[in-house]
Backbone as JSON Lines, residues from 0, in Angstrom:
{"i":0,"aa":"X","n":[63.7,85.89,163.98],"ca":[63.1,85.81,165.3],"c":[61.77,85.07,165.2]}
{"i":1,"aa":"X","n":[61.71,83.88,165.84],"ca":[60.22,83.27,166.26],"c":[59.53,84.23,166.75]}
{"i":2,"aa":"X","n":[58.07,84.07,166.26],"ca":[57.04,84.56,166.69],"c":[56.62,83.74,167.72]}
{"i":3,"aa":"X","n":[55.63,84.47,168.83],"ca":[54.92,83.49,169.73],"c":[53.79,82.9,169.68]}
{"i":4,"aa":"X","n":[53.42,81.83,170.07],"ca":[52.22,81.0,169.67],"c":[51.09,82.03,169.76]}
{"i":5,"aa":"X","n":[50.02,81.7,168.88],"ca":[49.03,82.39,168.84],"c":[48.09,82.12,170.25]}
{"i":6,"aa":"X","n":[48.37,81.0,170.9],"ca":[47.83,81.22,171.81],"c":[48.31,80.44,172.98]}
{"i":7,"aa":"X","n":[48.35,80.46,174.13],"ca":[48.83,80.17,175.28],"c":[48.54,79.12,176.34]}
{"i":8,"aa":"X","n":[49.48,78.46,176.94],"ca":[48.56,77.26,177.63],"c":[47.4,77.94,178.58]}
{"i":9,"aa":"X","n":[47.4,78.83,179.0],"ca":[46.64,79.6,179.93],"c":[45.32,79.72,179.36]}
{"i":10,"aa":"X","n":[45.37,79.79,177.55],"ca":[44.38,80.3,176.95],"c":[43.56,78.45,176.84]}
{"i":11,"aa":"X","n":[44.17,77.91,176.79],"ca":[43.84,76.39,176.86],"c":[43.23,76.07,177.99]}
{"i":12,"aa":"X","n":[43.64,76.12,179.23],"ca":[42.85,76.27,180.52],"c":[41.36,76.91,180.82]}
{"i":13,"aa":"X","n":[41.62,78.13,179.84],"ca":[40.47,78.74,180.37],"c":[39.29,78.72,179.35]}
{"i":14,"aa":"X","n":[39.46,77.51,178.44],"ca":[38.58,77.02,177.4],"c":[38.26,75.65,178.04]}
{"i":15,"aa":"X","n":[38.49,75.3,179.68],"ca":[38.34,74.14,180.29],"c":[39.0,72.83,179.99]}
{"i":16,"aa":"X","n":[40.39,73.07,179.65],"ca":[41.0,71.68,179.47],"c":[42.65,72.02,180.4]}
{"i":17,"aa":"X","n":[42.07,71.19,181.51],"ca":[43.21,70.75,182.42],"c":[44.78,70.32,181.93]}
{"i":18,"aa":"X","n":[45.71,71.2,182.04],"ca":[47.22,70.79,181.55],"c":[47.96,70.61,182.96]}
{"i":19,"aa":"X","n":[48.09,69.73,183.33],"ca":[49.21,68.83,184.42],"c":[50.41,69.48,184.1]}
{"i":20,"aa":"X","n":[51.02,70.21,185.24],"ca":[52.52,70.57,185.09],"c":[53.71,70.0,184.36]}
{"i":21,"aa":"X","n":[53.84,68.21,184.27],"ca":[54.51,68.11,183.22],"c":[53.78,67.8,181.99]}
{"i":22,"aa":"X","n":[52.71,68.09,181.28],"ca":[52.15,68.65,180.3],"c":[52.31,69.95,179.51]}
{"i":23,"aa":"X","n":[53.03,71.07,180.54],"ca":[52.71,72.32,180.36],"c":[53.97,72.43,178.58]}
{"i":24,"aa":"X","n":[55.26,71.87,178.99],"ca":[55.79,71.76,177.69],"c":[55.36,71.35,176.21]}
{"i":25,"aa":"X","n":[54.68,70.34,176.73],"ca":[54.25,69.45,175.17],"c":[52.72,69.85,174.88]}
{"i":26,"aa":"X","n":[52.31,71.04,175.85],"ca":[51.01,71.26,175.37],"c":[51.79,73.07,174.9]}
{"i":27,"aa":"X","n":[52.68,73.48,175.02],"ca":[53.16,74.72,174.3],"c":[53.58,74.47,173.22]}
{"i":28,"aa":"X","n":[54.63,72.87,172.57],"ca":[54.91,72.68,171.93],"c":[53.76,72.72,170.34]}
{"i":29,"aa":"X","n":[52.37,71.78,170.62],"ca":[51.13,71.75,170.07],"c":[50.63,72.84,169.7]}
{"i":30,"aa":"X","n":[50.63,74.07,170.72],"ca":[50.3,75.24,170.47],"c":[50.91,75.98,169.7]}
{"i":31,"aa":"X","n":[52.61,75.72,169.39],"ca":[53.43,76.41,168.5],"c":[53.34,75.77,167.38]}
{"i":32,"aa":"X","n":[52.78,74.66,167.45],"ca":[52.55,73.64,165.62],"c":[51.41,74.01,165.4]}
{"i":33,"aa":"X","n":[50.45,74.05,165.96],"ca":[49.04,74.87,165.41],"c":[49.31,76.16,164.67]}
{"i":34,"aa":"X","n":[50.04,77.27,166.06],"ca":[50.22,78.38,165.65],"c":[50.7,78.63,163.86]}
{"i":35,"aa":"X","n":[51.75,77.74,163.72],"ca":[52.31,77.48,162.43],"c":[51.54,77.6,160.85]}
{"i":36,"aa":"X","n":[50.42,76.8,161.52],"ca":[49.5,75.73,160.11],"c":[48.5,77.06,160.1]}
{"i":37,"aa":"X","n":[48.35,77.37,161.3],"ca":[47.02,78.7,161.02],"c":[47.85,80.31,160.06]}
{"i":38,"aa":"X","n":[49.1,80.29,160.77],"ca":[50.07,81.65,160.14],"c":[50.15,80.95,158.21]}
{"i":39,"aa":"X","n":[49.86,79.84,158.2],"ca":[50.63,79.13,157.04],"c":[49.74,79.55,156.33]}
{"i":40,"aa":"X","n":[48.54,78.66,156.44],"ca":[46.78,79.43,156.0],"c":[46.45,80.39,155.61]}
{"i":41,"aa":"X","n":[47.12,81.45,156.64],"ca":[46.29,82.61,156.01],"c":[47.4,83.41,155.05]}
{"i":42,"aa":"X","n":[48.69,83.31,155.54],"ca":[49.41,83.52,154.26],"c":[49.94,84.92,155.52]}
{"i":43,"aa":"X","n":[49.96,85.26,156.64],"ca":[50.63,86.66,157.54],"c":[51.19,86.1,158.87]}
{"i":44,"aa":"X","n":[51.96,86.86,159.3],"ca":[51.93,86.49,160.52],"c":[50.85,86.36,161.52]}
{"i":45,"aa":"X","n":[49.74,86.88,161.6],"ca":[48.9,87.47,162.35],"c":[49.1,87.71,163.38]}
{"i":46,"aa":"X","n":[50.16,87.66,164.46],"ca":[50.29,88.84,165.36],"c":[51.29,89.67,164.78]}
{"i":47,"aa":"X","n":[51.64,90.36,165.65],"ca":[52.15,92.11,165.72],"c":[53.7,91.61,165.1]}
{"i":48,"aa":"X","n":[54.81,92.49,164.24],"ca":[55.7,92.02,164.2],"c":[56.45,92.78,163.12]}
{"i":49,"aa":"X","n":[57.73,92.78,163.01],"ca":[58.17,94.05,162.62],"c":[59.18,93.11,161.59]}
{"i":50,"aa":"X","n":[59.11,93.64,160.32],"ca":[60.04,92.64,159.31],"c":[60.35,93.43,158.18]}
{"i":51,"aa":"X","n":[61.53,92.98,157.52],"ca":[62.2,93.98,156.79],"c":[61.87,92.82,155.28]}
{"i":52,"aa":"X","n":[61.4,93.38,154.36],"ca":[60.8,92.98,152.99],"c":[61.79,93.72,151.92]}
{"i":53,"aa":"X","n":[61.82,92.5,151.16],"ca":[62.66,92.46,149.66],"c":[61.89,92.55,148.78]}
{"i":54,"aa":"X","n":[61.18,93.14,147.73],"ca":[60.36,93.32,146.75],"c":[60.81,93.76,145.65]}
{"i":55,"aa":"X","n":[59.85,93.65,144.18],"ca":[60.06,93.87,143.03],"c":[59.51,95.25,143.02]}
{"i":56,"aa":"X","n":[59.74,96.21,142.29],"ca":[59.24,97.38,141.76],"c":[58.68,96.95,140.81]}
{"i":57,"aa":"X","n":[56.95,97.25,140.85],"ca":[56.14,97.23,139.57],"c":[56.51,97.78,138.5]}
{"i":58,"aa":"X","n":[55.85,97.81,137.54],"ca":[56.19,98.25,136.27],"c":[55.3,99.3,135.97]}
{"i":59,"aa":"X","n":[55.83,100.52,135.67],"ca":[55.14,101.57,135.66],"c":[53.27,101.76,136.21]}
{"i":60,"aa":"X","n":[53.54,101.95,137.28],"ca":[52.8,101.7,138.41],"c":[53.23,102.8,139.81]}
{"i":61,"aa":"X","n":[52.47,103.44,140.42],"ca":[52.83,104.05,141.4],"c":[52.56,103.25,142.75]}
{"i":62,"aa":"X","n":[51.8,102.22,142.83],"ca":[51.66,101.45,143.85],"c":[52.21,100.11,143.59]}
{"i":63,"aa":"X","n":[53.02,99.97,144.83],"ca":[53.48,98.77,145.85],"c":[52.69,97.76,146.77]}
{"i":64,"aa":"X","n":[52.43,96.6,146.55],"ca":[51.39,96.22,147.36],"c":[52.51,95.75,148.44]}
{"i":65,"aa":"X","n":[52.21,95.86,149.71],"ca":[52.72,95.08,150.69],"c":[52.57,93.38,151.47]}
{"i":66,"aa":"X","n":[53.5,92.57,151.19],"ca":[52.81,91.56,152.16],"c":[52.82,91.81,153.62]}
{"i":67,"aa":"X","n":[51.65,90.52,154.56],"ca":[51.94,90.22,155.6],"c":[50.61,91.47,156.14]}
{"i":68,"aa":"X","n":[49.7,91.71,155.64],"ca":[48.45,92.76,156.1],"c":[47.73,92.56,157.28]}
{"i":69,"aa":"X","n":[47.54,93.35,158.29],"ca":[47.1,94.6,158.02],"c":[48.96,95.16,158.17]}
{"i":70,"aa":"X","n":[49.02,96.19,157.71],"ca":[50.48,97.15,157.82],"c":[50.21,98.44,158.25]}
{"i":71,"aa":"X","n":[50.8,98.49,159.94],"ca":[50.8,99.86,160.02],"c":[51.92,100.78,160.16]}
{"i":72,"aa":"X","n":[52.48,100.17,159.84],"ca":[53.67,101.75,159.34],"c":[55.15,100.87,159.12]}
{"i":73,"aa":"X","n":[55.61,102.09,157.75],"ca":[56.85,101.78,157.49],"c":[57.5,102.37,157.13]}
{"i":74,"aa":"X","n":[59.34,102.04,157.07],"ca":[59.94,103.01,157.5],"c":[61.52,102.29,156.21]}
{"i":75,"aa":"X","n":[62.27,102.75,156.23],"ca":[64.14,102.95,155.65],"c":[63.24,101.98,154.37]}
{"i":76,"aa":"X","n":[63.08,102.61,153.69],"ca":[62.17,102.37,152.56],"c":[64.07,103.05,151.12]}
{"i":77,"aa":"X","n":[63.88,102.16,150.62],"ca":[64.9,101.8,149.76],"c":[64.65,101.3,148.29]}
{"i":78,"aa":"X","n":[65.26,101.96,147.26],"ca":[65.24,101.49,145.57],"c":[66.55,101.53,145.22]}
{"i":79,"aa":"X","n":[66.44,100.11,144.89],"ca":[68.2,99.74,144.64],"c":[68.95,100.76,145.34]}
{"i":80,"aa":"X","n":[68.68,100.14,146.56],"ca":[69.82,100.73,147.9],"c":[70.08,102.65,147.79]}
{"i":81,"aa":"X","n":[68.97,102.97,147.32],"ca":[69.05,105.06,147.4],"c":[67.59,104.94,148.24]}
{"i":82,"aa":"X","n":[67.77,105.68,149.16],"ca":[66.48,105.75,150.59],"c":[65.4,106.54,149.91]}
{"i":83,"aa":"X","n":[64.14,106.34,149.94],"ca":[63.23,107.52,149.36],"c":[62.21,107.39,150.29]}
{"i":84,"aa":"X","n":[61.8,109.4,150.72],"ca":[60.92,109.12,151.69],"c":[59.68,109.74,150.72]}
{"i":85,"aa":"X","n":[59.45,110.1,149.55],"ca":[57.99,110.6,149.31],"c":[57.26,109.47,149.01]}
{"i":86,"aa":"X","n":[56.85,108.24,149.77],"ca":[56.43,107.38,149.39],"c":[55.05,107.84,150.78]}
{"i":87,"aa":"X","n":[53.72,107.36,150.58],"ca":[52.41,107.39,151.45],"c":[52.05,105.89,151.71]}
{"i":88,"aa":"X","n":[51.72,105.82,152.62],"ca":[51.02,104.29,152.68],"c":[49.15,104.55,152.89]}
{"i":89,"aa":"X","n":[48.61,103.51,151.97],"ca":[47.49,103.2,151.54],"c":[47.12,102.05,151.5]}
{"i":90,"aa":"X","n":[45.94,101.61,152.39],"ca":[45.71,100.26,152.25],"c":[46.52,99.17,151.39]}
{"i":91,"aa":"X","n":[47.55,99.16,153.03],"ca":[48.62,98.04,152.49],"c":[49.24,98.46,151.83]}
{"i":92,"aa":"X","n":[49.28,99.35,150.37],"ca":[50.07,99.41,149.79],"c":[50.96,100.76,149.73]}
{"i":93,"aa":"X","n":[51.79,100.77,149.22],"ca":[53.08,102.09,149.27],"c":[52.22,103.06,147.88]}
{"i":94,"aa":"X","n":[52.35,104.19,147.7],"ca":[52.01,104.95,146.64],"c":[53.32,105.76,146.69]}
{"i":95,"aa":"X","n":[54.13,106.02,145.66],"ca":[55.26,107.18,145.29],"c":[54.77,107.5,144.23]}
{"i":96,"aa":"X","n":[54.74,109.03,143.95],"ca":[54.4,109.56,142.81],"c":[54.85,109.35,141.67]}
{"i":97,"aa":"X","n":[56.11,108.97,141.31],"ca":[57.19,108.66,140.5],"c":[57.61,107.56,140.09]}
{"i":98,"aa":"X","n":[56.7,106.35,140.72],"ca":[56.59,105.26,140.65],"c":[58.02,104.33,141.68]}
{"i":99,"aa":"X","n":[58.33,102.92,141.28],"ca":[59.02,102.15,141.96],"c":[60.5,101.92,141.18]}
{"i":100,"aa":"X","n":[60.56,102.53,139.73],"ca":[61.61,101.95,138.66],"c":[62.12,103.14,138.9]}
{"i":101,"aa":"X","n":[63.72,102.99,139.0],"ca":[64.86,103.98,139.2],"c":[65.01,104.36,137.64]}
{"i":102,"aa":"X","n":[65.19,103.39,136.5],"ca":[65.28,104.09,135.44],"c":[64.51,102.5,134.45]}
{"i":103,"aa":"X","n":[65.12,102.37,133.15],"ca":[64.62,101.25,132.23],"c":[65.24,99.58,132.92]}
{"i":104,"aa":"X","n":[65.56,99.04,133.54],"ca":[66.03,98.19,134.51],"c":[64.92,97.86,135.52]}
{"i":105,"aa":"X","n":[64.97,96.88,135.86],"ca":[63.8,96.27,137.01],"c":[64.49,96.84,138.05]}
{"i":106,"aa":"X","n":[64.19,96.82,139.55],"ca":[64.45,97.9,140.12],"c":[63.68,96.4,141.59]}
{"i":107,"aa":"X","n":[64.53,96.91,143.37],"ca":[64.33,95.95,143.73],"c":[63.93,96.39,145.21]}
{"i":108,"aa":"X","n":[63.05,97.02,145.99],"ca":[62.35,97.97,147.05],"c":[62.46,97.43,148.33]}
{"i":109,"aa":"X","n":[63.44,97.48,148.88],"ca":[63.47,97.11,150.35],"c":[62.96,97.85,151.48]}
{"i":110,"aa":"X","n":[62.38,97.29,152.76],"ca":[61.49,98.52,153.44],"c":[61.31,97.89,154.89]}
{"i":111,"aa":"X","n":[61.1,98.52,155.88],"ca":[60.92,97.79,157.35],"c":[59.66,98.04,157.21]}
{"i":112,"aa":"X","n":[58.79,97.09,157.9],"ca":[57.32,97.44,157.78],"c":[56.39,96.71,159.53]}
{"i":113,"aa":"X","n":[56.02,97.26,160.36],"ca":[55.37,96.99,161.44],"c":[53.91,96.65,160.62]}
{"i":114,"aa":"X","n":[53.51,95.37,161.0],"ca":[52.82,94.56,160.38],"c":[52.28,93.56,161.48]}
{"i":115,"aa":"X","n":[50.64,93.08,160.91],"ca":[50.0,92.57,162.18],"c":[48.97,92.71,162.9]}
{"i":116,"aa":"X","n":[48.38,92.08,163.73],"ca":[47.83,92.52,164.43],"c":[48.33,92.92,166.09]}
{"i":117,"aa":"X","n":[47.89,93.73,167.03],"ca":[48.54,94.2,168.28],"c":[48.02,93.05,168.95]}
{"i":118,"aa":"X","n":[46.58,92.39,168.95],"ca":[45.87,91.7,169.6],"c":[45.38,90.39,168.96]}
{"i":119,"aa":"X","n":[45.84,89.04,168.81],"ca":[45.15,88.2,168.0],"c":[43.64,87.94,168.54]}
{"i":120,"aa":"X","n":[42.75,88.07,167.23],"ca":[41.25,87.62,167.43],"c":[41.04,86.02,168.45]}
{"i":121,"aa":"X","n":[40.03,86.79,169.21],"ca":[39.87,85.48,170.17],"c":[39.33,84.48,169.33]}
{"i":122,"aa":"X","n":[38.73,84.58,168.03],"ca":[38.69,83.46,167.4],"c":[39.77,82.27,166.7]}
{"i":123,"aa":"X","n":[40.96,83.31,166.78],"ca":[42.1,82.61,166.03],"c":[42.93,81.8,167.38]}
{"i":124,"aa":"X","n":[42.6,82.37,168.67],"ca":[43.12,81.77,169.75],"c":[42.13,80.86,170.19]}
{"i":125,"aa":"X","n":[41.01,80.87,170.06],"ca":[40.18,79.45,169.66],"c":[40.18,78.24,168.95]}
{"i":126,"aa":"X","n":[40.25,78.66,167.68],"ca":[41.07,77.82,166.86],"c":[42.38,77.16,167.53]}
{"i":127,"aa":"X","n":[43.2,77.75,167.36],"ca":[44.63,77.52,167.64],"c":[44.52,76.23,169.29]}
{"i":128,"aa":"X","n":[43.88,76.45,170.08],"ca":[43.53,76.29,171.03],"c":[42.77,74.69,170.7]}
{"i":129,"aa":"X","n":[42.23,74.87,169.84],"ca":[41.01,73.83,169.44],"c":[42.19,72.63,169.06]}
{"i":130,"aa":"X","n":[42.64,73.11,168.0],"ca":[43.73,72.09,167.66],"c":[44.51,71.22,168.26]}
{"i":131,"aa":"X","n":[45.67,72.33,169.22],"ca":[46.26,71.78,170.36],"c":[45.68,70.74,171.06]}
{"i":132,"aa":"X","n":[44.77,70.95,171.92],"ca":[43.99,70.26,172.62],"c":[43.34,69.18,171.53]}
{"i":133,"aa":"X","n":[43.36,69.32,171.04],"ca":[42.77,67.43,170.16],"c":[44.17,66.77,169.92]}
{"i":134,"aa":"X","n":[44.88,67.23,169.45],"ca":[46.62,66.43,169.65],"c":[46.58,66.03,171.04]}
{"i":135,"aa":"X","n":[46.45,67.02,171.72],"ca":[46.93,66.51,173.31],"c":[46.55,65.7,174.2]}
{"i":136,"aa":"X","n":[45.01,65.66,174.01],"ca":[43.77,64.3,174.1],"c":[44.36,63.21,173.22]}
{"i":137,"aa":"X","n":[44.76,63.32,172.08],"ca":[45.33,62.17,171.47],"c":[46.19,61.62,172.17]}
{"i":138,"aa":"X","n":[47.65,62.3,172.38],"ca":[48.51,61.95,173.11],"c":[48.2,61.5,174.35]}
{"i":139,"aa":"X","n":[47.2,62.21,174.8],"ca":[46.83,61.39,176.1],"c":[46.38,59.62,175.61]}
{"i":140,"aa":"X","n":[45.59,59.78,174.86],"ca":[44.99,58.42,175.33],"c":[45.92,57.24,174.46]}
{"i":141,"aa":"X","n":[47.1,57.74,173.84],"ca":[48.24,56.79,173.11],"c":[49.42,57.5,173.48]}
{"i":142,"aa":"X","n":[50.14,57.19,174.95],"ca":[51.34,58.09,175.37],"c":[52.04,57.32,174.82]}
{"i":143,"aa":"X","n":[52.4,56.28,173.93],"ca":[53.52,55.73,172.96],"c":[53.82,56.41,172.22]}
{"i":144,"aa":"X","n":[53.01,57.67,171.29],"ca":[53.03,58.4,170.58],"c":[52.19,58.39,169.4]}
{"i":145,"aa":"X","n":[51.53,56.8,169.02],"ca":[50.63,56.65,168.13],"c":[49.17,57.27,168.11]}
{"i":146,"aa":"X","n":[49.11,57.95,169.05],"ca":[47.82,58.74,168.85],"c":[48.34,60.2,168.34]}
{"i":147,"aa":"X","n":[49.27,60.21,167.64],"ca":[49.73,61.96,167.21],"c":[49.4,61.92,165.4]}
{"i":148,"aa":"X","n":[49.06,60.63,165.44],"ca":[48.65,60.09,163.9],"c":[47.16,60.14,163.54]}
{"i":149,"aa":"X","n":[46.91,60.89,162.94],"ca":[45.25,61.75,162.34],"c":[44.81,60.75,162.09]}
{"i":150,"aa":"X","n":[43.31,59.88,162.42],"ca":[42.91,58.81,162.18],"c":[41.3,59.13,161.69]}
{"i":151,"aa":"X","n":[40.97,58.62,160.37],"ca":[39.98,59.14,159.84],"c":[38.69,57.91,159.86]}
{"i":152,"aa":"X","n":[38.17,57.85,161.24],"ca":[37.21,56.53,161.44],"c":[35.89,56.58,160.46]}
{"i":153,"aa":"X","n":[35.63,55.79,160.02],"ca":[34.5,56.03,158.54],"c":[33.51,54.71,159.77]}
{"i":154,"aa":"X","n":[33.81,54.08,159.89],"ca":[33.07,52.93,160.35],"c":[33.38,52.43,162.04]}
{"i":155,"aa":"X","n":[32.7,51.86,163.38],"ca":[33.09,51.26,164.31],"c":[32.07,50.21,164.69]}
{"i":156,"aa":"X","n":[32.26,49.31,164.97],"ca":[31.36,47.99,165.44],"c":[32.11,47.24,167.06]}
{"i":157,"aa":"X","n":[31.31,47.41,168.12],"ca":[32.3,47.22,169.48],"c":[31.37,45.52,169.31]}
{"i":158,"aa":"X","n":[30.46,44.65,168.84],"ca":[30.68,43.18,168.74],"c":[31.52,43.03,168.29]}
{"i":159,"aa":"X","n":[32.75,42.25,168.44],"ca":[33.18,41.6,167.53],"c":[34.25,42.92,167.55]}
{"i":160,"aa":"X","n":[34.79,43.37,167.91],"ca":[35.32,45.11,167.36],"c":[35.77,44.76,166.34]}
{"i":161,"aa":"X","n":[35.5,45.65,165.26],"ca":[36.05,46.04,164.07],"c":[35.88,47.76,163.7]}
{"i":162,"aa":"X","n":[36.49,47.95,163.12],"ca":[37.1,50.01,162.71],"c":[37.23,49.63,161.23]}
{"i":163,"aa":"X","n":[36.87,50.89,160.79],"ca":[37.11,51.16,159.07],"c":[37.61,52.43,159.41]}
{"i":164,"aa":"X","n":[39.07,52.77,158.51],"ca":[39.39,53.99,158.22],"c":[39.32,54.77,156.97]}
{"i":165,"aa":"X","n":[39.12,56.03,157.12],"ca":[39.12,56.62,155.71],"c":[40.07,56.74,155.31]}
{"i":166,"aa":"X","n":[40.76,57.78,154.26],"ca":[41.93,57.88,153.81],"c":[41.7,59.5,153.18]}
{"i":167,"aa":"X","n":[41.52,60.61,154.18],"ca":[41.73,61.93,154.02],"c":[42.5,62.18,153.74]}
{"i":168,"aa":"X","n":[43.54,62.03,153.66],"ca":[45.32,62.13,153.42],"c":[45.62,63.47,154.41]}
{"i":169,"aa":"X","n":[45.12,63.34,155.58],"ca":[46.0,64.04,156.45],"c":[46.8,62.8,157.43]}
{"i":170,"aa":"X","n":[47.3,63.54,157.78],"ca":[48.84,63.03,158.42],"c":[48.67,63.01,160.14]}
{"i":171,"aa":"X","n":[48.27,64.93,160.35],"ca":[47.64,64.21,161.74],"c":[46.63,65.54,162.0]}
{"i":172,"aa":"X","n":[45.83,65.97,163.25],"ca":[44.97,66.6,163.73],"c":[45.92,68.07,163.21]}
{"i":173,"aa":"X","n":[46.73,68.57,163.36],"ca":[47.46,69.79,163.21],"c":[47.25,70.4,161.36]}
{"i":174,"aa":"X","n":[47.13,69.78,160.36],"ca":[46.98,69.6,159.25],"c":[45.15,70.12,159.08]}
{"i":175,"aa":"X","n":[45.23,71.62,158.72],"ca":[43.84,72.48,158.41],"c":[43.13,71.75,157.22]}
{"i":176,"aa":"X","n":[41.48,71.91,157.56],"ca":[41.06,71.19,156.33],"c":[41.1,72.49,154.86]}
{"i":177,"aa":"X","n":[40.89,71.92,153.98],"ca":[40.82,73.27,152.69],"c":[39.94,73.82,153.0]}
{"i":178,"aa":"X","n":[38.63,73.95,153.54],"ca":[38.18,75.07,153.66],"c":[38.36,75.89,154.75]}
{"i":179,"aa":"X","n":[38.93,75.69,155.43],"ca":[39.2,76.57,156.84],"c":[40.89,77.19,156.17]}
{"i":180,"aa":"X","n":[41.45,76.67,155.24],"ca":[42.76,77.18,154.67],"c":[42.47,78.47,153.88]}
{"i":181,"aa":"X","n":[41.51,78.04,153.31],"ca":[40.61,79.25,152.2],"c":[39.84,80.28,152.82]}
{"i":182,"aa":"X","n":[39.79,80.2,153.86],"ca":[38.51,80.87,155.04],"c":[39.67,81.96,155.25]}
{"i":183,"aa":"X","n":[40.98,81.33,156.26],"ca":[41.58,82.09,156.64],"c":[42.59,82.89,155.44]}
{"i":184,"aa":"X","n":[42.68,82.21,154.55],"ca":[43.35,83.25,153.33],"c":[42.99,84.38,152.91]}
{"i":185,"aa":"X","n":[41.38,84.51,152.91],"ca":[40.58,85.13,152.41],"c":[40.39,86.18,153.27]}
{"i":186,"aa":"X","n":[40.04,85.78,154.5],"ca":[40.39,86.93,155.58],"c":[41.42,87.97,155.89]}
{"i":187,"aa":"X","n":[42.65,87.55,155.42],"ca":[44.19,87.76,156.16],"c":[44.81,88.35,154.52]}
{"i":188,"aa":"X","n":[44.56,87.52,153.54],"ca":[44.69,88.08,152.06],"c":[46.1,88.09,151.38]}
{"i":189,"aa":"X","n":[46.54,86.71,152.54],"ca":[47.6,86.04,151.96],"c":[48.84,87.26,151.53]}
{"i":190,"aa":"X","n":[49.44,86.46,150.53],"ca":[50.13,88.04,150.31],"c":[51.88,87.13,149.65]}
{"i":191,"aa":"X","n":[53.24,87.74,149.58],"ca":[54.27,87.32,149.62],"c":[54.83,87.09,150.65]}
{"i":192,"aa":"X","n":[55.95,86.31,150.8],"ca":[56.81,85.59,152.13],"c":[57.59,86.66,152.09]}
{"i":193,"aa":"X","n":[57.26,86.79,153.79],"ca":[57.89,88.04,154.3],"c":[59.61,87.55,154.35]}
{"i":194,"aa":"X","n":[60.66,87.92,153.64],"ca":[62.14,87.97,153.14],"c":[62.92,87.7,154.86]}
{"i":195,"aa":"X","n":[62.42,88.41,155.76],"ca":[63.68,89.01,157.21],"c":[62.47,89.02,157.97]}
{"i":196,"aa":"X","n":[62.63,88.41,159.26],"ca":[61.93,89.5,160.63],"c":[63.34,90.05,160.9]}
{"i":197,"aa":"X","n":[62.9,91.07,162.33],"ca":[63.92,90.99,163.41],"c":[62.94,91.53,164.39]}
């Protein structure tokens, strides 16, 4: 199941940038490719969302770390397919007293886990927002489509016009710089690829 954009054309409007009714598609579209690169970043979904995880059982270890944080509750919690409920949850992670290994064999912990946030930070719908809207100004002012191409101006001279470009090696405006990738990793705390939604 798709998740929904982190943020909304509505939320675009009311950061003062006018979307024209047939805009309203290709400025949701922007918003769902942002949404993407920011979920990518930080390594979670960051909104609310309920997904069923395939994991390794540590090695003599009573804690499980969970991906996809913050995690608030989880449930049909499974070791090599036998259900076990004395398991506690603890920052993010699962604690069973008895650990995660069924016997001398690696051992493989499946679990539903409600994960997320209920409310995305108005900063991440800022962001998200920020992005969109510079694609969409692009697209505006090259409706051929060549303004959807990240252009890194180092130099402009209007005598004579001449442009120098850099060569950032991004591709286009949707493409996070490394430190805003590292910002949001660090925040969110990354984690493993969540296996299933539903």
């Amino acid at each position: 199941m798709a998740l929904d954009p982190l943020a909304t054309v509505a939320d675009l409007q009311a950061r003062g940038l006018t979307v024209a009714p047939e805009e309203e598609a290709l400025a949701g579209t922007f918003l769902e490719e942002a949404s993407a690169a920011v979920r990518e970043a930080a390594g979670v979904p960051i909104s609310e969302t309920t997904s069923t995880v395939t994991l390794e059982a540590p090695d003599n270890s009573p804690w499980l770390t969970l991906p996809g944080p913050p995690i608030q509750s989880v449930s049909a919690v499974t070791i090599d397919g036998w259900t076990v409920t004395d398991y506690k949850l603890r920052s993010h992670q699962l604690w069973r007293p008895g650990g995660w290994q069924l016997g001398s064999e690696p051992s493989e912990v499946q679990l539903t886990q409600l994960h997320g946030l209920p409310t995305v930070p108005a900063d991440l719908v800022g962001l998200v927002c920020r992005i969109a809207a510079a694609v969409l100004v692009h697209h505006r002012a090259q409706p051929d489509g060549e303004g959807l191409a990240a252009k890194d101006i180092r130099s402009e001279r209007i005598g004579d016009y001449a442009v120098s470009y850099g060569d950032s090696g991004r591709i286009t405006d949707i493409e996070l710089p490394e430190y805003l990738r590292e910002q949001l990793a660090a925040r969110f705390g990354g984690g493993v690829a969540v296996v299933r939604s539903r």
